[in-house]
C-alpha positions in Angstrom: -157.8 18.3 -119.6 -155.1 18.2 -116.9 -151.6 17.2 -118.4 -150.2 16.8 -114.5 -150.0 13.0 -113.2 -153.1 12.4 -111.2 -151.4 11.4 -107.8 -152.1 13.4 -104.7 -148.8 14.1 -102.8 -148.3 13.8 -99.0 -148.1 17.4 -97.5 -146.1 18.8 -95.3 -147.9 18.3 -91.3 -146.9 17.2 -87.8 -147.5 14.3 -86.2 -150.1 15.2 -84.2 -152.2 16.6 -87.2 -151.9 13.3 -89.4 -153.2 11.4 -86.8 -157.4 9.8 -87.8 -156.1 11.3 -91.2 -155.7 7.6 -92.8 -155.4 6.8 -96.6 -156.3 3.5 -98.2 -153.5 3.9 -100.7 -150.8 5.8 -99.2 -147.9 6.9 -101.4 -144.8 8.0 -99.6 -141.0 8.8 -100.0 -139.0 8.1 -97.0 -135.6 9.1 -98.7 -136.7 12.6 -98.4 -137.5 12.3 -94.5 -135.5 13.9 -92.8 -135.8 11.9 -89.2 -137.4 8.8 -88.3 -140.0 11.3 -86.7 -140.6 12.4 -90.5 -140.8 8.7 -91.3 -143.5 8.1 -88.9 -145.9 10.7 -89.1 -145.7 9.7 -93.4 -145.9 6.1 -92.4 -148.9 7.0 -89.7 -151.4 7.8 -92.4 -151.6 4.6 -94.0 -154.9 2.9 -93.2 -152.9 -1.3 -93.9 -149.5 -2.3 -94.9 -150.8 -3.5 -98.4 -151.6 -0.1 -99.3 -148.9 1.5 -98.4 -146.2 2.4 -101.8 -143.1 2.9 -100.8 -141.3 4.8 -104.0 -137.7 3.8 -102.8 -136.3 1.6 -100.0 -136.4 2.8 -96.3 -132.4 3.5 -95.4 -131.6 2.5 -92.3 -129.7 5.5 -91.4 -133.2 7.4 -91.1 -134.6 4.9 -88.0 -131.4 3.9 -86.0 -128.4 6.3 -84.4 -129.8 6.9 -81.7 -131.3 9.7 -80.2 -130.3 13.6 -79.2 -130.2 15.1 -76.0 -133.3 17.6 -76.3 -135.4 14.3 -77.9 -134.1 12.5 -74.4 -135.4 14.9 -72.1 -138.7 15.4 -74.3 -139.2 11.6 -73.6 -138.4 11.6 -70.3 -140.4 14.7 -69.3 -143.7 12.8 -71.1 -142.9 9.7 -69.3 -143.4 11.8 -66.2 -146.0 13.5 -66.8 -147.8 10.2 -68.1 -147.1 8.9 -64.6 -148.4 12.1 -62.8 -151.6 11.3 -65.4 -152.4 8.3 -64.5 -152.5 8.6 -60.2 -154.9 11.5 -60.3 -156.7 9.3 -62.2 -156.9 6.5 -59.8 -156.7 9.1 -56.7 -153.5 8.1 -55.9 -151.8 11.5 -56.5 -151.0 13.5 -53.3 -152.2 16.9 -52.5 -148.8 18.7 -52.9 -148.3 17.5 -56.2 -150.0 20.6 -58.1 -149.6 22.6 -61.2 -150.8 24.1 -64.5 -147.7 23.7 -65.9 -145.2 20.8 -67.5 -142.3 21.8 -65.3 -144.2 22.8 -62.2 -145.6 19.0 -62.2 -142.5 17.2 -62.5 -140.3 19.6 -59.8 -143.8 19.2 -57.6 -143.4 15.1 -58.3 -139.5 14.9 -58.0 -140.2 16.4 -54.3 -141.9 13.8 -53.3 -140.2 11.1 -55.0 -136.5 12.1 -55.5 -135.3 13.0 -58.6 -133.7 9.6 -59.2 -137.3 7.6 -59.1 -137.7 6.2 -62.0 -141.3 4.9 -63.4 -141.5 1.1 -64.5 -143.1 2.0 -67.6 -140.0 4.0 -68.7 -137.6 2.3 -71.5 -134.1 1.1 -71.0 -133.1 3.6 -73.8 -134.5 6.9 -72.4 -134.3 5.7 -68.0 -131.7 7.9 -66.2 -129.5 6.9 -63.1 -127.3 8.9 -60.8 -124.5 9.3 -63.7 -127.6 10.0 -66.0 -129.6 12.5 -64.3 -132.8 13.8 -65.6 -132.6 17.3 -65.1 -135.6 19.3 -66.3 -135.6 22.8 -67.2 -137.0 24.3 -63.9 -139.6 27.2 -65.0 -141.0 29.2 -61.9 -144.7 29.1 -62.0 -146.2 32.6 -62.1 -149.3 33.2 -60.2 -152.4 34.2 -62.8 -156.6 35.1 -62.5 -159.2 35.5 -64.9 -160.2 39.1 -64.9 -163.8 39.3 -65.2 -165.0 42.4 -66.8 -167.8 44.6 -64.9 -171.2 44.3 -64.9 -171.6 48.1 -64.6 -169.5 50.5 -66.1 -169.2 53.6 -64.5 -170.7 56.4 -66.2 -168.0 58.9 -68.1 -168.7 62.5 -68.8 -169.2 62.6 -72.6 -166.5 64.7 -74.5 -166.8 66.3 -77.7 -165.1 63.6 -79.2 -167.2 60.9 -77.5 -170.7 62.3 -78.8 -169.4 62.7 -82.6 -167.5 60.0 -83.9 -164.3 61.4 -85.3 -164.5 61.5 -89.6 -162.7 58.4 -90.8 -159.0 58.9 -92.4 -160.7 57.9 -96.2 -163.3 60.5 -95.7 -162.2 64.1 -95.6 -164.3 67.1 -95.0 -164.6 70.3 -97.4 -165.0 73.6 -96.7 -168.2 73.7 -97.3 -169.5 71.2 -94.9 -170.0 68.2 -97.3 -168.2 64.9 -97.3 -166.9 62.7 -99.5 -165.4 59.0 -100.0 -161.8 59.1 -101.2 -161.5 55.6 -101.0 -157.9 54.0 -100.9 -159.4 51.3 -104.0 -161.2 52.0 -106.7 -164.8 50.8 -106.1 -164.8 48.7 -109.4 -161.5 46.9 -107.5 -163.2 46.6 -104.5 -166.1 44.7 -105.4 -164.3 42.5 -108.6 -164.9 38.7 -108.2 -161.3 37.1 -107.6 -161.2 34.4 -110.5 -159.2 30.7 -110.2 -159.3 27.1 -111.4 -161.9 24.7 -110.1 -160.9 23.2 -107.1 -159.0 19.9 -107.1 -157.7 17.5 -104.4 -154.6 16.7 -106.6 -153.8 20.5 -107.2 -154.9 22.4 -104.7 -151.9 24.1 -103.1 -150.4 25.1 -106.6 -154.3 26.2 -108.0 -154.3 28.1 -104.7 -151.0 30.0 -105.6 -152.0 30.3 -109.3 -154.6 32.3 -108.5 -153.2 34.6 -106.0 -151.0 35.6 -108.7 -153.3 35.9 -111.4 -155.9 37.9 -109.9 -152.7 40.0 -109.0 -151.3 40.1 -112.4 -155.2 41.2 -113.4 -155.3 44.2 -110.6 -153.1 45.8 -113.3 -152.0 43.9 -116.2 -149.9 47.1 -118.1 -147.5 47.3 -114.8 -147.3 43.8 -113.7 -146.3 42.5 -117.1 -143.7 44.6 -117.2 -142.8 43.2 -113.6 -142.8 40.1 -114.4 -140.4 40.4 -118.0 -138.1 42.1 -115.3 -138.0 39.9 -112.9 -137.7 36.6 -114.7 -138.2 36.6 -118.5 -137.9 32.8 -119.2 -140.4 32.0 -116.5 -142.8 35.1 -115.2 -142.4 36.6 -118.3 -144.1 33.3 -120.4 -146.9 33.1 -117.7 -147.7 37.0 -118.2 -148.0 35.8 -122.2 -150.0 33.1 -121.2 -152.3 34.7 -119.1 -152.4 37.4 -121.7 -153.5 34.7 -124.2 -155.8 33.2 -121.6 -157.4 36.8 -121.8 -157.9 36.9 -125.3 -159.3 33.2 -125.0 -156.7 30.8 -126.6 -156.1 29.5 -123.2 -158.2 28.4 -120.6 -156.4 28.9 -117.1 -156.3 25.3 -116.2 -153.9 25.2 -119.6 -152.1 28.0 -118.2 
C-alpha cells in the first residue's frame, strides 16, 4: 500500500498545452504562481467553478500591476495579426499585404495603413497613439524553396570503400582474417529488462525517476553504493540500503 496522499498535483505546462485538458475537480495553488499568466493556465483546466479548490486565497498582487513592455508588444503584435486574419478571410486583404512571417505581415500591413491605425477590436489598455507607438521588431524576410531531391541519381564509380562496407568500430579484425564482437556492453546488460513500480496517475513523475535510478544503481550495485554513501549518506546512502533490502526481499520497491 501507498503511504503518499492520493491527490494528483497540477504539473508544470503552458498555456497552450492545458488547453481541452479539463478536470472535474481541479486542485490548485495560486500563491505559488508566479504571474497571472501562471494563474490562468492553473485556473484554465477546471471543467466548473464548483469544482475548482483553491488551497489558499488568490492575492491580488498576482492579477493586477499592470503589464510589461515585451507582454505590450506581444499583445499588440497578435492584435495585428488577428486583424490581418480575419480580411483574408473575408477577401478583403490587398495583394501587397504578403508574408510567411509575424513581422513581415505587420510592416506589409502598417504600409498600407500607417503605423498609427489602430484596429477597433484592440483594448484601451494595450492601443498605442503617436506618443505610444507600436514599434515592432522589424525582421527582413529571407527568401527560401523546398529542395526536391532527384529522381535519378547519377551513377558514381564504385571505390573500394563503396563495394565493402568499412568493419564497424566494436568489431575489430585479427590477423588471421576472423572477426569478432567486442561490444562496448556486456550482452547480459544489453538485453536486461529495466524493472520499476506499476504505473500510477498520482506518481508518475517521481515512479519515473525512481526507476531511472534504480535500474542504474542495479547496472552495478558494488560501485554505485559506494557512490551513493559518498555523495549523500543521510539520503542516497538509506535508498542504496533500501534497495539492497528490496533485493533481498524485505522490501517491495513501491515501499522503497
Amino acid at each position: 500500500q501507498r503511504s503518499q496522499v492520493e491527490i494528483a498535483p497540477n504539473f508544470a505546462m503552458t498555456d497552450y498545452s492545458s488547453q481541452g485538458k479539463m478536470r472535474p475537480y481541479n486542485l490548485i495553488h495560486l500563491d505559488y504562481c508566479q504571474s497571472h499568466q501562471a494563474c490562468y493556465t492553473a485556473l484554465l483546466r477546471m471543467a466548473t467553478a464548483k469544482g475548482t479548490i483553491l488551497l489558499q486565497p488568490l492575492s491580488p498582487s498576482k492579477v493586477q500591476g499592470g503589464l510589461n513592455g515585451a507582454l505590450h508588444q506581444e499583445f499588440r503584435e497578435l492584435e495585428m495579426l488577428d486583424k490581418i486574419t480575419r480580411l483574408r478571410y473575408e477577401r478583403c486583404l490587398p495583394i501587397t499585404i504578403r508574408g510567411y512571417r509575424r513581422y513581415t505581415l505587420i510592416d506589409a500591413y502598417h504600409k498600407v495603413k500607417g503605423i498609427y491605425y489602430v484596429p477597433a477590436s484592440v483594448h484601451p489598455v494595450i492601443t498605442w497613439s503617436r506618443a505610444l507607438p507600436f514599434q515592432p521588431n522589424f525582421v527582413e524576410d529571407i527568401p527560401w524553396h523546398i529542395i526536391e531531391q532527384p529522381k535519378k541519381k547519377a551513377k558514381q564509380k564504385g571505390r573500394h570503400s563503396d563495394v565493402f562496407p568499412p568493419i564497424p568500430k566494436t568489431v575489430q579484425a585479427t590477423k588471421k582474417g576472423h572477426i569478432f564482437s567486442r561490444s562496448l556492453i556486456p550482452a547480459h546488460d544489453a538485453s536486461a529488462n529495466l524493472y520499476g513500480t506499476r504505473w500510477s496517475n498520482n506518481s508518475c513523475t517521481y515512479d519515473a525517476f525512481f526507476a531511472v535510478v534504480f535500474n542504474l544503481w542495479c547496472s552495478d550495485i558494488p560501485l554505485f553504493s559506494r557512490i551513493f554513501h559518498e555523495i549523500n549518506p543521510a539520503h542516497l546512502g538509506f535508498l542504496s540500503d533500501s534497495l539492497t533490502r528490496h533485493m533481498a526481499g524485505d522490501y517491495t520497491l513501491i515501499q522503497v
